[in-house]
N, C-alpha and C positions, 0 to 999 in steps of 0.2 A: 057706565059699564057695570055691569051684574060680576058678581065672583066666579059666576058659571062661562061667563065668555073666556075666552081665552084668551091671553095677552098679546096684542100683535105687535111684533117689528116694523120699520119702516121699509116697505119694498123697493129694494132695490134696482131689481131684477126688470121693474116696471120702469123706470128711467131710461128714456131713449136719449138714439143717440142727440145732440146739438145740433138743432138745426140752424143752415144762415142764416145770415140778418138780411132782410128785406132791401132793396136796391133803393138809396134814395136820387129823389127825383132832383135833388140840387145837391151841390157840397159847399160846406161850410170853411174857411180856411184854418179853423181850427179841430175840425171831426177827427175822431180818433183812426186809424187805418183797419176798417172794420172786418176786411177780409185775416187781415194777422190776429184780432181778437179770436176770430170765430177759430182759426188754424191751433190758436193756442188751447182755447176751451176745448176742442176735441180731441187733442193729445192729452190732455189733464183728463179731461173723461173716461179716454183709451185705457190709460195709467191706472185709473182706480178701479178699473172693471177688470183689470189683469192681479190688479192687488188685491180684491175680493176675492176673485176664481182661485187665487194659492192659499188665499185665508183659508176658503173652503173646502177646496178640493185635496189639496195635497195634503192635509196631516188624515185622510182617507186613505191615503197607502202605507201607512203602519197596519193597518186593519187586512184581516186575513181572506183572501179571495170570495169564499163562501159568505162572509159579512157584505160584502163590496156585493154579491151578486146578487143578496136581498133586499139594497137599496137600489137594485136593477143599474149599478153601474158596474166597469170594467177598469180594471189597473192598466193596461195597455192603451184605454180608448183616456184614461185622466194622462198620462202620461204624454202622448199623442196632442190632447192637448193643451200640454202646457210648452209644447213645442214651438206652436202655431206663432204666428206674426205678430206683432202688437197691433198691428192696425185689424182684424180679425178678434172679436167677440169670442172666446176659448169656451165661457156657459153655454152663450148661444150654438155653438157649433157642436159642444158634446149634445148637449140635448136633441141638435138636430140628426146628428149620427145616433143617440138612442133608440129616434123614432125612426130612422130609416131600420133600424137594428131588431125592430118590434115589427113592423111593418113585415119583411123579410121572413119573419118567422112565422106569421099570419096566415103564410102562401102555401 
């Protein structure tokens, strides 16, 4: 890495969701209960993707509208969603009301 690059973080935002595990074709009488593994990993997934988006997003509403509007975000639309359900991705879903928001204004 050159001093010219610039330092990257690990992407988060790239981490899908858990997918299940693959159906085996035998059971073992010792296998672990693979559908409650995968129910767990997806709630701990949920969890940290909800505790990222407050890391992020909310200390963005100390910051004064016209700031918020040059990062092309909205206090109403972060607020909105930080509402949302746990089960409901709150980054993915502003983003996608951003661009429905951009889109809209295109017309």
């Amino acid at each position: 890495m050159s001093q010219y690059e610039p330092l990257r973080q690990p992407n988060s935002v790239a981490e899908k969701r858990p997918i299940p595990p693959p159906k085996p074709d035998f059971f073992m009488p010792a296998m672990p209960p693979l559908g409650l593994i995968h129910k767990l990993e997806t709630k701990w997934w949920e969890y940290r993707r909800r505790r990222q988006f407050r890391q992020r997003f909310m200390p963005l509403l100390a910051k004064d509208d016209h700031m918020l509007e040059d990062m092309n975000h909205r206090r109403d639309d972060i607020l909105w969603a930080s509402r949302l359900p746990l089960k409901e991705d709150a980054e993915q879903t502003l983003e996608n009301r951003r661009a429905s928001r951009k889109a809209a204004q295109r017309r």
